[in-house]
MARLUMTI-30318 format. One record per residue (C-alpha): x, y, z; residue number from 1. Coordinates in steps of 0.05 Angstrom, whole numbers, plus 5000, padded with zeros to 4 digits. Last residue first. Layout:
<recs>
      X      Y      Z   num
      X      Y      Z   NUM
...
</recs>
This chain:
<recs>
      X      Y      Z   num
   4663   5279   5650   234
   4657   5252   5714   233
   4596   5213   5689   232
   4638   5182   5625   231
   4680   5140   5677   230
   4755   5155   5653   229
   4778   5116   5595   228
   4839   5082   5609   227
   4815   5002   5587   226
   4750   5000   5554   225
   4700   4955   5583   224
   4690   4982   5654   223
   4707   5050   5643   222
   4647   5053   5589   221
   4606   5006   5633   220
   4560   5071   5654   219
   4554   5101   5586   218
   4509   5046   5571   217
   4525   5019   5493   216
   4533   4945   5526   215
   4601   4936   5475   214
   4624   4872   5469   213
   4692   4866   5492   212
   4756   4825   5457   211
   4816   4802   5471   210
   4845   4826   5549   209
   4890   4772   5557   208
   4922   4776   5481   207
   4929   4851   5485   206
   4965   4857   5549   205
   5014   4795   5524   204
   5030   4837   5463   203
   5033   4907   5505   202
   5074   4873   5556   201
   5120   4839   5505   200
   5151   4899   5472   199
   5205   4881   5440   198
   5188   4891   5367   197
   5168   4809   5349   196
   5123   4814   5416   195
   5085   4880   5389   194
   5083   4849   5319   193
   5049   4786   5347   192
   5006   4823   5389   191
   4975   4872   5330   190
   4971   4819   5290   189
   4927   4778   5338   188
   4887   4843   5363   187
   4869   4863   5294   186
   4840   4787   5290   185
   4805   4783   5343   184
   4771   4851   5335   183
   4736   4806   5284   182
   4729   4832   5205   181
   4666   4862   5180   180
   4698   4929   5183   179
   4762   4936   5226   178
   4739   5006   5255   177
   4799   5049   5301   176
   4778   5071   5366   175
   4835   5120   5395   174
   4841   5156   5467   173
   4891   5203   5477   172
   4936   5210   5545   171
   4923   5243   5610   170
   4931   5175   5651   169
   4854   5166   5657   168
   4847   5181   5583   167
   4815   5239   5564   166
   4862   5282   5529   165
   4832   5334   5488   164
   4801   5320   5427   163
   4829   5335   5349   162
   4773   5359   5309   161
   4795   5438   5291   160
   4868   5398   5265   159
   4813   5357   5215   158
   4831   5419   5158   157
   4897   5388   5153   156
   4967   5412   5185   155
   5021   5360   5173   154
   5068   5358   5235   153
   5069   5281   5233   152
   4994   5268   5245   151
   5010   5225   5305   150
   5041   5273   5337   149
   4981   5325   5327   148
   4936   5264   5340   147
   4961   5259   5406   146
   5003   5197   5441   145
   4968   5132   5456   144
   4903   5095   5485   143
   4876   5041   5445   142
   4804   5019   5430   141
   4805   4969   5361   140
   4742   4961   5319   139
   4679   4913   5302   138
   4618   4932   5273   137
   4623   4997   5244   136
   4568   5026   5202   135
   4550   5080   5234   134
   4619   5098   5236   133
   4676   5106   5285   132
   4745   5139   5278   131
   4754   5167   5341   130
   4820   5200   5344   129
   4801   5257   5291   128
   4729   5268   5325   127
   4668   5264   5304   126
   4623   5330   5322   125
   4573   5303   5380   124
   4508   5259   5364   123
   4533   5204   5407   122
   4600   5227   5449   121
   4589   5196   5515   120
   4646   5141   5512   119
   4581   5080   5510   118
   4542   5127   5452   117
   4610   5137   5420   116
   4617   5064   5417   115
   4552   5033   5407   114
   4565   5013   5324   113
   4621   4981   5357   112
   4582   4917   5374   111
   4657   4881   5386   110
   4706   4914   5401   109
   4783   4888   5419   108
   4818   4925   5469   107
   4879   4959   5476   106
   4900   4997   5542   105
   4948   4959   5589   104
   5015   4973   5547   103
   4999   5054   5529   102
   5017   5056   5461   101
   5072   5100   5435   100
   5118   5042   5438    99
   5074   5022   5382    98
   5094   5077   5332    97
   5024   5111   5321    96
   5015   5142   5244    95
   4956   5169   5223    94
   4931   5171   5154    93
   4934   5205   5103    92
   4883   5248   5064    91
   4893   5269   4989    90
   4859   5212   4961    89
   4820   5170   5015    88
   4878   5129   5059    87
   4838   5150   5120    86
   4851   5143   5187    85
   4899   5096   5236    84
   4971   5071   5218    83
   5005   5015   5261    82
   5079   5006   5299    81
   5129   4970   5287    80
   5116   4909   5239    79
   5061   4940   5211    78
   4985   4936   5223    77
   4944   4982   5178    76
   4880   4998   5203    75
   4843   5035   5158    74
   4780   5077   5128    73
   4774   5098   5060    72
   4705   5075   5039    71
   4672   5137   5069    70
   4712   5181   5015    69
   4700   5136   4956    68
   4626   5133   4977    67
   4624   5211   4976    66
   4661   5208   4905    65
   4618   5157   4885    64
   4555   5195   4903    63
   4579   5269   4872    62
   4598   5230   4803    61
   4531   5208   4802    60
   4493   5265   4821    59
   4538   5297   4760    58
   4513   5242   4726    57
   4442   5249   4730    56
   4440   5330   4726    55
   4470   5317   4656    54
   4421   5272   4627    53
   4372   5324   4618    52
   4418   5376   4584    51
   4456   5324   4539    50
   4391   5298   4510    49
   4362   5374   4491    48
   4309   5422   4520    47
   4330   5406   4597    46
   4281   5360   4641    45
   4226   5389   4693    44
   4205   5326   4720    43
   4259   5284   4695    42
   4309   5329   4743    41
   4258   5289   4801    40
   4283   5224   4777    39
   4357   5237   4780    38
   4353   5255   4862    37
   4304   5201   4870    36
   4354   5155   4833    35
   4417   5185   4866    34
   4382   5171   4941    33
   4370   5107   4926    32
   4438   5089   4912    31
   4463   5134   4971    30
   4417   5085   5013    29
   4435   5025   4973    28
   4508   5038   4991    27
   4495   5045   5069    26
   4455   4981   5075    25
   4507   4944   5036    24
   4563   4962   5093    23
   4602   5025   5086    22
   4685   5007   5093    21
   4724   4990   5153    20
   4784   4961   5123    19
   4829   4926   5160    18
   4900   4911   5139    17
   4957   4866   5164    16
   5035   4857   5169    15
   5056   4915   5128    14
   5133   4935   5124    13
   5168   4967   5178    12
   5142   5026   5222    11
   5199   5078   5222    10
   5225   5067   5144     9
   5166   5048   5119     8
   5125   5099   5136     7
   5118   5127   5065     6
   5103   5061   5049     5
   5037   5052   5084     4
   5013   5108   5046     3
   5025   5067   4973     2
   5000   5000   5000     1
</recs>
């Protein structure tokens, strides 16, 4: 992968990627959506061919790039450490050395589409660490360093959504989707490249703990995913 490589050098080459793209559900919605959106030019249609075809495909063009966009989602596992965000053109993702990452903190999710209602954050502006959908069904939970570190010093339009620290050790908290892939997995390759770099805490950390599913009550959020704070002291 292209993005991966620019990290090659610091993270190693790529062990395993998870793609947390829009379900079916979520395409036939933006499907429908371009066929009302097509059907109602039809009502009042342009004088020639080109002229009442035209709103159609511009609609088109406007749906694929959105889906293009949504579909860009990663985890990318490396040898030594992992990248988190979007591989979209002209984003990049984050990158998160894993002796960045707090030892005691990852978790496998299960029933992520609950996440930001379990952290507190349902129906709030998304955030750059956070990178949860309404589509996502299973995901990573990690504490590390900021998203300004992570982002490298690049300075993107997303810089207005990076959080505050919230963890209980005044670090960052991260969720990052796998798509219709198990947690388990993620947490596997993320393990063996943790014990392969030296860092056999965080690998033997991430093994014991596997995977939660999510209850979605703001209460077990402390509970279930390691360093966050309880979400009513917030």
């Amino acid at each position: 992968m292209r993005k991966a490589r620019r990290h090659r050098e610091e993270l190693g080459d790529v062990v395993a990627v998870f793609a947390d793209r829009p379900g079916p559900g979520t395409v036939i919605g933006f499907a429908l959506s371009w066929v009302v959106c097509t059907g109602l030019t039809f009502i009042n249609p342009g004088e020639t061919l080109v002229l009442a075809i035209a709103p159609g495909i511009i609609f088109a063009l406007i749906v694929g790039l959105i889906l293009l966009y949504l579909s860009g989602e990663r985890l990318i596992v490396c040898e030594r450490g992992i990248l988190v965000g979007s591989v979209a053109p002209g984003l990049r993702p984050y990158v998160i050395p894993h002796q960045q990452i707090t030892p005691d903190s990852i978790a496998g999710v299960a029933g992520a589409n609950r996440y930001l209602k379990e952290v507190g954050l349902q129906g709030q502006m998304s955030q750059s660490t956070l990178r949860a959908s309404w589509w996502t069904k299973n995901g990573v939970h990690f504490v590390a360093c900021s998203a300004e570190d992570a982002r490298r010093g690049r300075r993107r339009f997303t810089l207005a959504l990076d959080p505050i620290p919230r963890s209980i050790d005044g670090r960052w908290i991260w969720f990052a989707g796998t798509g219709r892939q198990s947690a388990t997995s993620a947490i596997d390759a993320i393990a063996r490249t943790t014990s392969a770099a030296g860092y056999p805490q965080l690998a033997q950390a991430a093994r014991d703990r596997g995977v939660v599913e999510l209850t979605g009550n703001p209460e077990d959020a402390a509970r279930q995913l390691p360093g966050h704070p309880p979400v009513s002291d917030r």
